[in-house]
N, C-alpha and C positions, 0 to 999 in steps of 0.2 A: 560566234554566238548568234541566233536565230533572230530574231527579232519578235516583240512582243506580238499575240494577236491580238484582236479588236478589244477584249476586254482588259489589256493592258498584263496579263499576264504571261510565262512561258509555258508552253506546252509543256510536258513534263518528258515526252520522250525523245522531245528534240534537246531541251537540256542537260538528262542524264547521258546524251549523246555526247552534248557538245561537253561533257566533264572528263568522259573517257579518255582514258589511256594519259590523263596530263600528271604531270607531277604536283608536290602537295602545294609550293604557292601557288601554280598555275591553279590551282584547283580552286582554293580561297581565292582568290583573286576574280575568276568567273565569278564566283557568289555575291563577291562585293560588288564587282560589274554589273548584275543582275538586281541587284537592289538599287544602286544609282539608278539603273532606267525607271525603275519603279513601277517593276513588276508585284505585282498583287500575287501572285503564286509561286513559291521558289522550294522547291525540291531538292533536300540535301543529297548527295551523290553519295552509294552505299560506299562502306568501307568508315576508314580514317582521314579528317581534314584537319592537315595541320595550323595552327595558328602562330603568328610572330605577334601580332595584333587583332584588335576585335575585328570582329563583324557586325558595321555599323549600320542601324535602321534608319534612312534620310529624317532631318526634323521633319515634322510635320504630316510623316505618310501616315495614309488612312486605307482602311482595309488589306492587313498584309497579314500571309500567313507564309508562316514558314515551317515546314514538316519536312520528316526522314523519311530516309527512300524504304519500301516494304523490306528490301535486304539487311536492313539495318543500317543509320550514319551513327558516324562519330564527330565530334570537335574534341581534338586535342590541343590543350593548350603547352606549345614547346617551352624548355627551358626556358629561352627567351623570351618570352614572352613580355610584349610590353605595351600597358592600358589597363583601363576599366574593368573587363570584359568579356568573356568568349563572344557574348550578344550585346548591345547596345541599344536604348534605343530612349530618344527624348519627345516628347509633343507629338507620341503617336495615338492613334485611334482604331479601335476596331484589331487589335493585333493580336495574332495566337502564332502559339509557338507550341510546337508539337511531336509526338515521338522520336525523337534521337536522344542519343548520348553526350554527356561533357564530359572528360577527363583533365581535370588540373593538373600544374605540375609542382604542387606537393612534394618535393624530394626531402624535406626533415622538419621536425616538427615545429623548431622553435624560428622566430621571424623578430622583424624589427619594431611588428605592432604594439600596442599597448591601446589605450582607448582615443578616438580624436581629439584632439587639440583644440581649443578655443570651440568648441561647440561646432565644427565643419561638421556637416551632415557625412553619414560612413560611405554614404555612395561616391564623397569627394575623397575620402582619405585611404581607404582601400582599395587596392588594385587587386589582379588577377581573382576577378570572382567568375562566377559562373554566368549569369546576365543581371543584366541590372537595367530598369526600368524607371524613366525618371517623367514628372508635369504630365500624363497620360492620360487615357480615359479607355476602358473596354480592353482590358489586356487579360489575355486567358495564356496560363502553363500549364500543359497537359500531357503527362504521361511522359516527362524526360526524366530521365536518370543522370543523376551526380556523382562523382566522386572524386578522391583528392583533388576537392578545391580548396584551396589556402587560405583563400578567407569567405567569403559566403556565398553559396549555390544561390541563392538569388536574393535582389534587394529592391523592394519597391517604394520607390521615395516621389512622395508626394501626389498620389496616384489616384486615381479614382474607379471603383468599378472591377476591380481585377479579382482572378480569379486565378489558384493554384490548386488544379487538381490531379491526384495519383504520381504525384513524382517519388522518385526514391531518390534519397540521400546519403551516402555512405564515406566515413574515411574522410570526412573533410574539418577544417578549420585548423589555426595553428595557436602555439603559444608561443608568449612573450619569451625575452630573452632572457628572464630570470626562470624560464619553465613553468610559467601557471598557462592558465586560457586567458585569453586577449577579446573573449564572447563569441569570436568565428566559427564557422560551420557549418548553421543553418538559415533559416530563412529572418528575413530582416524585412519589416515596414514602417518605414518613417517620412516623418517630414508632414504631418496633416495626411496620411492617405487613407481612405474612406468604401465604403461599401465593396470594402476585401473579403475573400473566404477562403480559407485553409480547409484543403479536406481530402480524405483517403489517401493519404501519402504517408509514406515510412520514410524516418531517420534516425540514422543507426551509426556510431560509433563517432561523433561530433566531440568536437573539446570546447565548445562554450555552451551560448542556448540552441533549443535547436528549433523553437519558434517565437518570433521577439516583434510587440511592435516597440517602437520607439520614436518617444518625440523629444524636443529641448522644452523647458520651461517657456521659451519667447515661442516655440510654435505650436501653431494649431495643432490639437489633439486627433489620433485617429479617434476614425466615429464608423459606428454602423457596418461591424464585422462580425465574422465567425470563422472560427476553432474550432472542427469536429471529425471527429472518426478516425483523427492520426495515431498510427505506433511509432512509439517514440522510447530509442531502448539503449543504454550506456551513452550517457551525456556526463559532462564536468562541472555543469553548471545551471543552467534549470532546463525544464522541459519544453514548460510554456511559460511567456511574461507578457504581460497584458500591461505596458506604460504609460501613461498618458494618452488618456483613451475613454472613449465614453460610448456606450451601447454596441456591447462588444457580447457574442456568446460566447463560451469554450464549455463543447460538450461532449460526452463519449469518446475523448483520449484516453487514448491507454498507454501504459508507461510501465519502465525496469531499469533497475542500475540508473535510476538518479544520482548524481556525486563519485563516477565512475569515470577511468581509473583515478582512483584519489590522489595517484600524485601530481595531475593535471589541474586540481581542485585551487582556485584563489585564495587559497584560506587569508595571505598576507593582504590581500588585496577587501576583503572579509564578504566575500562571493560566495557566502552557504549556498548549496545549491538545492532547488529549492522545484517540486512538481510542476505548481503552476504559481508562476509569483506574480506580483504586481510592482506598480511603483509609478510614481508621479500623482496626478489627480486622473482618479476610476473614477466613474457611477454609472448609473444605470446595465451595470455588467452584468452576468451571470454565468457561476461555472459549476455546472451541473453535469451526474451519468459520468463524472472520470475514475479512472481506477488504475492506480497503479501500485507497485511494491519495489519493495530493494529501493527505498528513498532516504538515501544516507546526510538528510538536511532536513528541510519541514515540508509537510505536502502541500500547507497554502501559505506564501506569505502575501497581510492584504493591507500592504504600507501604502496607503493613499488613495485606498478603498473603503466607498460609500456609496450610502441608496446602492445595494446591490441584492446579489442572493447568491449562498453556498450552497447546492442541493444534493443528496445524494449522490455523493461521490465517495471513494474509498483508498484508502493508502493502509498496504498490512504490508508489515518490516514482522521477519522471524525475528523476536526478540531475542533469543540468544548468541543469534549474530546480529545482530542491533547493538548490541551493547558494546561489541566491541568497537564500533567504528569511530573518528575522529571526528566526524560534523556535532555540535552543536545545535541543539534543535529542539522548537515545542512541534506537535503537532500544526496547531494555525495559531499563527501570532499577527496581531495588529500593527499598524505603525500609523503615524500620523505628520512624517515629516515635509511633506507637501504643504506649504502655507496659504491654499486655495480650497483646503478641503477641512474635514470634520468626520471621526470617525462615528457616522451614526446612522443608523437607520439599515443595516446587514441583518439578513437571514441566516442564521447557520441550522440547517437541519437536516438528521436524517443522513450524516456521515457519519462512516466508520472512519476512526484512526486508531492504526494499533503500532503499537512497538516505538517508540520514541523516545528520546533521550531525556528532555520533559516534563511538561505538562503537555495537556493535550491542546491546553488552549489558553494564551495571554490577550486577555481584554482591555480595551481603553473607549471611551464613546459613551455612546446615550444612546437611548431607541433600538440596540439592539437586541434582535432575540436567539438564544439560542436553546434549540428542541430538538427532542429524539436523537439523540446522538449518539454511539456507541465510542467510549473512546478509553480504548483497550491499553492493558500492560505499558502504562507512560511509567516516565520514573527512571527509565532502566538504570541512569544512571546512578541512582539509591541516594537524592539525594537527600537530606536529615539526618545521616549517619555520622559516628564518627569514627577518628579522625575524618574531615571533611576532605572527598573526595576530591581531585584538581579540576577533573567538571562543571564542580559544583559551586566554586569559591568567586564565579562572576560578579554577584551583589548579597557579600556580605551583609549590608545594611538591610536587605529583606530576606531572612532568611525562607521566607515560602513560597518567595517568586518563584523558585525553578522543583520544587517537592509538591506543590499543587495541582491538583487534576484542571482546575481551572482558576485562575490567578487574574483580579483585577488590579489596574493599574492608573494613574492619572499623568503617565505623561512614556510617550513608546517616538519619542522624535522631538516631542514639542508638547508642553505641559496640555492637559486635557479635562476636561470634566466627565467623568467616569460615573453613571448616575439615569436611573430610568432603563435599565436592562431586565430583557425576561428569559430567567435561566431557569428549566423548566424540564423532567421526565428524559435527563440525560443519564444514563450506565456507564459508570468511570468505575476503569481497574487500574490496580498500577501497584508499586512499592510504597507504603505507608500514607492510600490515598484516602482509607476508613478513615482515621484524623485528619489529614490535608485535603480534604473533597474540592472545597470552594474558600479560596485564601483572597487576600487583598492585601495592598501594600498601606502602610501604616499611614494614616490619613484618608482612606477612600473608606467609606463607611458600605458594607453590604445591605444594611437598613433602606439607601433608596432606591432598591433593585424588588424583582418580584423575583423569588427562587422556590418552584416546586419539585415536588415528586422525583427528585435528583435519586438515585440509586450510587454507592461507592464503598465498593469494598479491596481489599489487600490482598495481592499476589506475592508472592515472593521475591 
């Protein structure tokens, strides 16, 4: 192997030299060789590189780039496979990683996971993912392609500054061993990690989310990201979820086949899957400009979202295969089970949601408002009819919660004060929504809301 020059990196013609002709350890093996010296420049060698084990970035390197050769590289990860990792890389700075390929070895769907144990972060409890990036700063993925990875094409845990742009994801993530999703698939960021950005990348046929932040209740919340411009198309469980997390965009996703194929779907596990979800304590969020359809679950759920804004965004389900499907679902439901938060003070405007199994929308909170909203054909499920459909027989004791175009409520996780909302120049269609426009659950008084200029009439 050459030795590095002055500026500490490999020339690139002396190491796709020195790769030639060896065999696939030999070949990984230079690469790790190549990174211990700690070379700044390392040049994947075209072709396929097999892995038994990661490809580990030293702690603490600074300014490392590692990219595929113009011929095309690969990282295969072999049956064998044993680690983290195709890539690795802890207390690095300044790192990009750049056009190649990863192939998992994915050989059947179902695995040993289920979700971590005792609260371990997922970058400790899953193996064989794509790279995984952990305590970092300045870490850019650019332009690599995924597929059958077994458990996530990338995870960035605890990170700061990172960016994921134009990756494609395909074919990856497994289920449990009872056959649901396990949430594997797609991209993961946890643990506190911060001023991230999701953007121009496609994923496509995932069995859990196929973009997640996530944190535990005892950790720091991500902060200061963005979600924008990804297609995101046959997932099993949501598209986007924004978890504990504060001043976060998600803007101009596009999305299909939400809750696909449904027999991959958690129903036992009660994983509706779900466009763009949330959960834990939100604020200062906003998800705005998304549009999707074929959303066999609800297009927002905003369980522990507040101080935020829904803007013009869109979810149309052909309602008469809508109706048929198995998810359960309002258009946007509230939740408030986070005991750090209060659902108050959200913007909902200026969405369409069409075709849902529902209502268009389950409210709890204060302060907020909801305007201009088109929110088409809910109901499908017909329910107020009788004999009472199996649907529809969730809470008996309110019979309007689930026949209401929009239905308040004083307790969606955690009892609520429902009160000071402004429902105002929304257009609701649906099954017998002319009578059910604007329902409440028996004790929430609609008296201390302001409700205008509402439009709602009956579809069949």
């Amino acid at each position: 192997m050459p030795l590095p020059d002055s500026r500490g990196s490999v020339t690139l013609a002396a190491f796709a030299f020195a790769l030639a002709g060896c065999g696939h350890g030999s070949n990984a093996d230079s690469v790790r060789a190549t990174l211990q010296k700690g070379s700044t420049l390392v040049e994947l060698p075209a072709g396929e590189l097999h892995l038994d084990r990661p490809l580990s970035i030293p702690a603490g390197s600074k300014n490392i780039v590692i990219r595929g050769n113009a011929a095309g590289s690969t990282l295969v990860l072999d049956p064998g496979f044993k680690g983290t990792a195709a890539i690795v890389a802890d207390r690095a700075s300044n790192l990009t990683l750049s056009g190649f390929s990863i192939i998992g070895n994915r050989a059947e769907m179902k695995s040993e996971w289920y979700l971590p144990l005792q609260e371990a972060a997922f970058a400790d409890y899953y193996t064989a993912n794509g790279i995984v990036v952990r305590n970092s700063a300045a870490v850019t993925i650019r332009g690599i392609s995924f597929s059958r990875i077994r458990a996530f094409p990338v995870i960035i845990d605890a990170t700061s500054k990172s960016l994921i742009d134009s990756v494609t994801i395909e074919d990856s993530g497994t289920l449990n061993s009872a056959g649901y999703n396990n949430t594997t698939g797609g991209i993961l960021l946890e643990e506190g990690s911060s001023e991230f950005e999701v953007r121009d990348s496609i994923i496509r046929r995932v069995a859990g989310n196929a973009i997640w932040t996530h944190s535990y209740a005892r950790s720091p919340r991500q902060a200061d990201g963005a979600i924008r411009r990804n297609l995101i198309q046959t997932v099993a469980r949501d598209a986007i979820q924004v978890g504990h997390a504060t001043r976060v965009r998600v803007e101009k996703n596009r999305g299909s086949s939400i809750g696909f194929p449904v027999e991959q779907v958690d129903f036992p596990g009660y994983a509706t899957p779900v466009a763009i979800d949330t959960a834990g304590n939100v604020d200062q969020t906003v998800y705005t400009g998304n549009e999707f359809t074929d959303v066999a679950g609800q297009c927002f759920n905003l369980d522990g979202f507040h101080d935020g804004e829904v803007t013009g965004n869109s979810c149309v389900n052909n309602p008469a295969v809508a109706a048929q499907w198995l998810g359960l679902h309002f258009g946007i439901s509230f939740g408030n089970h986070d005991p750090g938060m209060t659902s108050a003070n959200v913007a909902i405007a200026h969405n369409t949601i069409d075709g849902f199994a529902y209502g268009a929308l389950f409210l709890v909170g204060d302060h907020n408002r909801v305007e201009d909203n088109r929110f088409l054909n809910v109901n499908l499920s017909k329910c107020g009819t009788k004999p009472v459909p199996a649907k529809c027989a969730a809470l008996p004791d309110e019979p309007d919660a689930l026949r209401s175009g929009i239905y308040l409520s004083d307790n969606a996780g955690r009892p609520a004060i429902t009160r000071d909302n402004t429902i105002r120049n929304n257009f609701i269609t649906g099954f017998g929504i002319a009578q059910h426009c604007i329902g409440a659950k028996p004790g929430v008084s609609l008296k201390t809301d302001t409700m205008s200029g509402n439009s709602c009439k009956d579809v069949p």
